[in-house]
C-alpha positions, 0 to 999 in steps of 0.5 A: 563504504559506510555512507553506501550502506546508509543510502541502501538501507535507506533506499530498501526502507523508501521502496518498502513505504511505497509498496505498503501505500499501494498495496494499502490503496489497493486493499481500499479499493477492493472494499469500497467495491464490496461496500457497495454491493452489500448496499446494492443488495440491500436495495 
């Protein structure tokens, strides 16, 4: 029972770390897309 546990737990912390990456990317993305309008308008 203890070893279940341990590979839930793990597997919640696992699923929790990819998310935050892709929402982290994601963030990333959204501002490079801003960067480069405020550079367009600049222009």
């Amino acid at each position: 029972m203890k070893r279940v546990m341990t590979l839930l737990v793990l597997g919640m912390f696992s699923m929790a770390v990819l998310s935050g990456c892709n929402t982290v990317a994601g963030a990333g993305k959204d501002v490079q897309k801003a960067g480069e309008k405020v550079q367009d308008a600049a222009k």
